[in-house]
N, C-alpha and C positions, 0 to 999 in steps of 0.2 A: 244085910245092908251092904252096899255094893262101895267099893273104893275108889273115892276118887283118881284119876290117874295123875303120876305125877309131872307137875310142870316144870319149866327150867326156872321161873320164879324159886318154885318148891325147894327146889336142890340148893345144899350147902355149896359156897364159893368159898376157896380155899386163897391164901393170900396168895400174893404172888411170889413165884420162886424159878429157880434158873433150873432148865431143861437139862440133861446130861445126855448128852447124842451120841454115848455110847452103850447107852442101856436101854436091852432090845425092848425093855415094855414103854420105855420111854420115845424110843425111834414110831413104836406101834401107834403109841398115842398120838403123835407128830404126825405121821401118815392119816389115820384118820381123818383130822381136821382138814388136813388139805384136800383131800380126797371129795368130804365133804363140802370144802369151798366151792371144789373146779367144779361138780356136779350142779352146783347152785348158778357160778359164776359164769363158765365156759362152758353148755350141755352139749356144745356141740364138739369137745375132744374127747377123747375114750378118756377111761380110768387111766390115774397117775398111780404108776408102779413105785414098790416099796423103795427099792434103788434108786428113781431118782429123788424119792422126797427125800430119802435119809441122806444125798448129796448135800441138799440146802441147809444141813445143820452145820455145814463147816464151810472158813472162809477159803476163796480162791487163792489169791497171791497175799502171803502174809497177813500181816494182820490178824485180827479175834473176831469171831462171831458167837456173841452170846445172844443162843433164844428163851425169854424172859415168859411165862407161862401163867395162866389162871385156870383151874380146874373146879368143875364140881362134881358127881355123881355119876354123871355120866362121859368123862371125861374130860379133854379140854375144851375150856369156854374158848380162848384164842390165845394168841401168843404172837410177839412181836419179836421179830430178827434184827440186833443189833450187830453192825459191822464197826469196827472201830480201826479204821488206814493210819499204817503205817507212814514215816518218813515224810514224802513232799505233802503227803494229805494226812496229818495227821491234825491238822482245827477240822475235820469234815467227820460225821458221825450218817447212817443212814438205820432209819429206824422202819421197819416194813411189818407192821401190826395185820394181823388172820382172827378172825373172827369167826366162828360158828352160825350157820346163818337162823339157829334158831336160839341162840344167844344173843342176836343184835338187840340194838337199842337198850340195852340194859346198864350200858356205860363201862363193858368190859375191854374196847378200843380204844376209850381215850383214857383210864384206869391204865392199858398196857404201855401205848404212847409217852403219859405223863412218868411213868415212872424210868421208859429209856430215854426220855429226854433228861433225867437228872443225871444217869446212867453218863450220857454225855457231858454233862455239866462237871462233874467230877473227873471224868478224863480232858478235862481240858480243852474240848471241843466248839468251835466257836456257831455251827450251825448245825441241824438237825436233818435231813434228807429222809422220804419217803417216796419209794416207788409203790405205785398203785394202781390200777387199771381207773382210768378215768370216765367216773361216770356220776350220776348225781349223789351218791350215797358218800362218795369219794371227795364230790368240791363241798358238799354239805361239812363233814369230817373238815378240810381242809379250814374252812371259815372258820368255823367252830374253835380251834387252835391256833388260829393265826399265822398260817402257813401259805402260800403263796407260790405258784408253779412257776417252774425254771426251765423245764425242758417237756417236748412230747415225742413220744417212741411207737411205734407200730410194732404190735404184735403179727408177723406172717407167719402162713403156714405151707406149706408143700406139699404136696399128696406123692406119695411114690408108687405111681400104678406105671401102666404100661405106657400112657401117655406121654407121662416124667422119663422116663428113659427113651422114647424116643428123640425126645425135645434137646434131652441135654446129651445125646449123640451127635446130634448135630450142631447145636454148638460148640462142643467138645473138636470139633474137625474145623470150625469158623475157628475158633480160638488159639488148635494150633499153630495151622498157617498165617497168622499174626504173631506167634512168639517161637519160633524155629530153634533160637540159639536156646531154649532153655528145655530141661528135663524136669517131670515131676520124681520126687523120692517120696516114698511112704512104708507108713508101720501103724499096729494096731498094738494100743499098751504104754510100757517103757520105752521111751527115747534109747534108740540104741547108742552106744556111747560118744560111738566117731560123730553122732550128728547133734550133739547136746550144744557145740558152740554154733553151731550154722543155725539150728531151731531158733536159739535165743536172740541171735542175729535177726532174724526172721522176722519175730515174733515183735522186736523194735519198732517194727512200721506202724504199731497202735500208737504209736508216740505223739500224730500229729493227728490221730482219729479226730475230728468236730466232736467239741464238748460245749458244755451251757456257759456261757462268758461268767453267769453268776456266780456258779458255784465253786469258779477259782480254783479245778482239779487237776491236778500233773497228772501224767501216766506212772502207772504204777511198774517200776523195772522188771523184771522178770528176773530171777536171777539161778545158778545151779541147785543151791539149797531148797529154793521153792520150789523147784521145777520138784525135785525130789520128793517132796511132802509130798507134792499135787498126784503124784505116779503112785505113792504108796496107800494115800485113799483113795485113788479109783480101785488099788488092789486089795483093801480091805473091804468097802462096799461092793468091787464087782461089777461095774458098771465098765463099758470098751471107750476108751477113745481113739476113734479115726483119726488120722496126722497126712494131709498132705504139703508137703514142700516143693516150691519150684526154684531149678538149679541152675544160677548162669554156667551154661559148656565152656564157656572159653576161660573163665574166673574158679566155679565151682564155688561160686558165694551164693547162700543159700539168699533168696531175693524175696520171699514172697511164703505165706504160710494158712491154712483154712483147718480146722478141726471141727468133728460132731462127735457128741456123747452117747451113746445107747446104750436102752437103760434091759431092766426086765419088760419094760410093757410095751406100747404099738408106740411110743412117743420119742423121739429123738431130741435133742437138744444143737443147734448149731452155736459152737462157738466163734472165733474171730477169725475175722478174714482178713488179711493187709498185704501189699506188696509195698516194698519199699521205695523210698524219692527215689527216679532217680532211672526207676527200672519201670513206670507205670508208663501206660500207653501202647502196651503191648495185649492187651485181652490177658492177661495175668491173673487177674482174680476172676473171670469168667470160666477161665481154662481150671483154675483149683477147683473150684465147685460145683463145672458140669463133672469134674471127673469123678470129685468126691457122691455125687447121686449116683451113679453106675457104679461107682464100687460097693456103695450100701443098699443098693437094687440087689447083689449078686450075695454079697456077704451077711444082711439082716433082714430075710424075706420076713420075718414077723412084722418089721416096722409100717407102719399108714402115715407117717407123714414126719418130716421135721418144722421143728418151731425156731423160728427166729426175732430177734429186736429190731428194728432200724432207727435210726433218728433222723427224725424230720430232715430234717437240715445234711441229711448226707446223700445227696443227690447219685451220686456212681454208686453206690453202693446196692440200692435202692432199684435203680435202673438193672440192674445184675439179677437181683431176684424176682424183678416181674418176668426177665426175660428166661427165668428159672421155670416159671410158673408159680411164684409164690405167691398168694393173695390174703390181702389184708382182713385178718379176723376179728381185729379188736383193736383200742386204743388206749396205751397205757399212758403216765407223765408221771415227771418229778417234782415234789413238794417240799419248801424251803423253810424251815425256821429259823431265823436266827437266835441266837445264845445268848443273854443277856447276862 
């Protein structure tokens, strides 16, 4: 008699319980599922490498990130990342639920969901946030819970072939002869010491980034201590971050700052780009970014392309990366619950 094969019905579900991102069968199991997400979700990005998923289990600038988990048999059914901010956002909670996509429908997202949302309610949190790529399975989800969109972000991507480096050669040369008085400084790693107050300086210009009126979000400070954390998990996971800074010559005040993360796989991560009031209108964040692609053209031939976010609503910024070559992949938003 021949045995049935077993289904995800079939398989025991394990309750839910908190993820330890520091144990490697634990990091294993987290990769997986993502792994299996992206392939489901995005077939059109290579495989996500261990390094960066194992990134996502820890938070950026202070703050806690607990990823909250259901498993059965075969692993994880899905798991939801809870962020819990610090200081000027600390009523804001963001709850970002992964799912298995041969576990869907079985009520193991909004099982994850309901349970960081009390996660929240217990920290004191007056609303609930979820980013998610937006698509019908996502506004169904949203209905369903009573959640309600507050922002929309574009996923781009970048190819770095030979065409990306011609491109951003020449902007790169448009760019400097609009900002003459200023030099770029860069390091791959730890902040070297002499430049940890200039970085953070820098790194201030997110202060006035456009955020969603709704969701009522400061900027989160940067501060030495964090920087520090942040330096010692890129060196415990492994993963490079690229650092360019631009320098007024006549001041030697660091004005303006762009970073990307590379990982083990073909996928790069851009992070923030700002130049400060004050100093913008100069091709300043054109100039960081064509240069940062020719430095990652030369220093991480492995990579195929970097990923970045924009928000709708940030017109220059946007404008920079088409002129980058970056093209729009996908369409992500954020979802609102408020805390009763």
């Amino acid at each position: 008699m021949r045995r049935r094969a077993q289904s995800d019905h079939d398989r025991v579900m394990t309750a839910i319980e908190l993820l330890d991102p520091d144990a490697s069968a634990d990091r294993e199991a987290w990769w997986e599922l993502v792994e299996t997400a992206r392939a489901d979700l995005l077939p059109q990005f290579p495989p996500i490498g261990r390094q960066q998923a194992a990134s996502w289990l820890y938070p950026d600038i202070g703050g806690r990130r607990e990823t909250w988990v259901q498993r059965d048999s075969a692993g994880l059914m899905g798991a939801v990342s809870l962020d819990l901010w610090p200081n000027e956002n600390a009523h804001l909670a963001f709850a970002n639920p992964l799912v298995r996509p041969s576990a869907r429908r079985q009520g193991v997202g909004s099982e994850l969901y309901a349970h960081a949302h009390e996660r929240a309610r217990e920290e004191h949190r007056r609303s609930v946030n979820t980013f998610a790529m937006d698509d019908e399975a996502m506004q169904e989800f949203a209905k369903m819970v009573g959640a309600t969109q507050s922002e929309q972000i574009l996923q781009l991507v970048q190819p770095l072939d030979v065409d990306t480096r011609s491109r951003a050669e020449q902007l790169l040369q448009e760019a400097e002869a609009a900002s003459e008085g200023f030099t770029l400084v860069r390091w791959v790693g730890r902040c070297p010491d002499e430049y940890v107050d200039g970085y953070i300086h820098a790194v201030s210009g997110m202060d006035d980034a456009p955020r969603p009126d709704s969701l009522d979000m400061a900027a989160n400070r940067l501060t030495p201590e964090q920087l520090n954390m942040r330096q010692a998990l890129q060196t415990q996971i492994g993963y490079r971050n690229y650092v360019i800074c631009a320098r007024e010559q006549l001041t030697g005040e660091f004005v303006g700052v762009t970073n990307v993360l590379a990982f083990d796989g073909q996928q790069a991560e851009q992070g923030d780009t700002t130049v400060l009031d004050g100093h913008r209108g100069h091709r300043l964040g054109l100039r960081l970014k064509s240069a940062m692609v020719l430095w990652l053209l030369d220093a991480e031939p492995q990579l195929t392309h970097v990923v970045t976010g924009n928000a709708n609503n940030n017109d220059y910024m946007l404008r920079v990366n088409r002129a980058l070559g970056y093209e729009v992949s996908s369409q992500f938003g954020v979802w609102s619950r408020p805390i009763d």
